[in-house]
C-alpha positions in Angstrom: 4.7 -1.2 -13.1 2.3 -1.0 -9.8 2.1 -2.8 -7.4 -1.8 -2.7 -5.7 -2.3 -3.6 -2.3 -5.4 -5.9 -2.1 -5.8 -6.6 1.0 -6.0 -2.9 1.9 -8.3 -2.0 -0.8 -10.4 -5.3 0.8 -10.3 -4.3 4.4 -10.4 -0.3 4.1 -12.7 2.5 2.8 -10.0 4.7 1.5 -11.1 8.6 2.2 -8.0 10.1 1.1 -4.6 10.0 -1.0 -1.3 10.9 -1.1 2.5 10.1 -3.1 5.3 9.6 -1.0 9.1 8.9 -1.7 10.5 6.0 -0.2 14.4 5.2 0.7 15.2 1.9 -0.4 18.8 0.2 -1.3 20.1 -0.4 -4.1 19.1 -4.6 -4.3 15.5 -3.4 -3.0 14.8 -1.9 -5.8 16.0 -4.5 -8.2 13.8 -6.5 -5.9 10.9 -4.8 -6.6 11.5 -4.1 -10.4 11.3 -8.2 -10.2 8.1 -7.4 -8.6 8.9 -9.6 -5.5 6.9 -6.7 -2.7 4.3 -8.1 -0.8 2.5 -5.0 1.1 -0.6 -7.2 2.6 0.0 -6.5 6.2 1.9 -3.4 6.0 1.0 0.0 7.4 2.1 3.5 8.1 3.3 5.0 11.0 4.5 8.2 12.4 7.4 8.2 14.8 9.5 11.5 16.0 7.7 13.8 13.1 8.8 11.1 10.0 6.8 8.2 8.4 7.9 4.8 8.0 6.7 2.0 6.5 6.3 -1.3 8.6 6.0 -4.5 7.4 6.9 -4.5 4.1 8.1 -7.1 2.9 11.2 -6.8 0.2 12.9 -9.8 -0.3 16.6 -10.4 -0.6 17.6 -10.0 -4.3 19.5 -13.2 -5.4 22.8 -11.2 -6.2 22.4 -9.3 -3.8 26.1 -9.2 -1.6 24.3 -8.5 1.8 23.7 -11.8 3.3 22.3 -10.3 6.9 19.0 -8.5 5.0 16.1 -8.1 7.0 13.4 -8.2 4.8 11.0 -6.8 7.3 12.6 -3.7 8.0 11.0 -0.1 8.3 11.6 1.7 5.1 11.3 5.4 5.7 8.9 7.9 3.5 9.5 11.0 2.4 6.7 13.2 3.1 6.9 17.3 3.7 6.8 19.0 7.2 3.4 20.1 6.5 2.3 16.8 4.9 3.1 15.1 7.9 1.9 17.5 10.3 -1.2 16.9 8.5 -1.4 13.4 8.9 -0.8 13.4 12.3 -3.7 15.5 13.1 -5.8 13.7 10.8 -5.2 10.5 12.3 -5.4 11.0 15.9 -8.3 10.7 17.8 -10.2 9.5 15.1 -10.9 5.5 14.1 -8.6 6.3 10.9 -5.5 4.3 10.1 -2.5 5.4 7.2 -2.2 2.1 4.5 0.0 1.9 1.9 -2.1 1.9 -1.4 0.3 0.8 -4.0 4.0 1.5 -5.3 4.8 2.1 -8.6 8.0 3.8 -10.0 7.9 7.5 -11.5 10.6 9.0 -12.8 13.0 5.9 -12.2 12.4 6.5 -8.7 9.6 4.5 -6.3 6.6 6.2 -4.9 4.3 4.9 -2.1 0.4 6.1 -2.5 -0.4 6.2 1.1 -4.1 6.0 2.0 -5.7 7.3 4.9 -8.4 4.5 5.2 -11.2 3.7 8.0 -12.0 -0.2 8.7 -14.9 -1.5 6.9 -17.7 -3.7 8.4 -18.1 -7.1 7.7 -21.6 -6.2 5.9 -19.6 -4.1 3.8 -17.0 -6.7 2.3 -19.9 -9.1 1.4 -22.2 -6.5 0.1 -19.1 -5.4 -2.3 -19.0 -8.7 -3.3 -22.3 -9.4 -4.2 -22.5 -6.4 -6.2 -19.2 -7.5 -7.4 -20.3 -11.3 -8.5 -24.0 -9.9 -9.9 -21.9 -7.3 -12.2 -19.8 -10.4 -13.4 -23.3 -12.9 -14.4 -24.8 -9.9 -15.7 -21.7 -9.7 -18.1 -21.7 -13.2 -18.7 -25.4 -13.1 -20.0 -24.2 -10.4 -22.5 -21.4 -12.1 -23.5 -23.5 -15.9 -23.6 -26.4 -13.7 -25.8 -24.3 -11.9 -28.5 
């Protein structure tokens, strides 16, 4: 199962890629087995040398015993020293921001693919979707021809 983050993929260009662990609880991640994540307005951020994920929204699972769950909580990644270090030099100074991609599990555990993505133009997200909705007549012409 993977979860894609739409909105990121929408209002990004993503240059570059990595998988990250994530530390979750126990009823977060029969939460998200469910499939009940929504990463729309999330993003990554580097505090103190470690990466967390903000704004991720997990909610409560129904059987859950923990009735004081914040569902917005920072969920911390786990990235190498030089992984991070990496990051951070990558990301400051420059107009570059760290998304989260998607999260899928591997290995019964969950990984975060965390994007290093620069904001696209508004002439970008409507030429992407003309080319988008002129690939999908084209098909349809096939398809209404055959």
């Amino acid at each position: 199962m993977r979860i894609i983050n739409k909105k990121a993929l929408h209002n990004y260009h993503i240059l570059e890629q990595l998988e990250a662990g994530i530390v979750l609880s126990g009823a977060e991640v029969k939460s998200i087995r469910t499939g009940r994540i929504d990463l729309g307005e999330s993003y990554v951020r580097i505090l103190n040398r470690e990466a967390y994920l903000v704004n991720a929204n997990i909610p409560r699972y129904n059987q859950a015993a923990d009735k004081e769950y914040d569902a917005q909580k920072s969920r911390k990644l786990l990235l190498h020293k030089h992984q991070i270090s990496s990051l951070i030099g990558k990301v400051s100074g420059k107009s570059v921001t760290l998304v989260p991609v998607s999260i899928y599990e591997k290995n019964n555990r969950f990984k975060v693919e965390v994007g290093l993505a620069r904001s696209k133009k508004e002439f970008d997200k409507r030429k992407i979707i003309k080319e988008r909705d002129h690939a999908r007549r084209v098909e349809q012409e096939l398809r209404g021809k055959e």
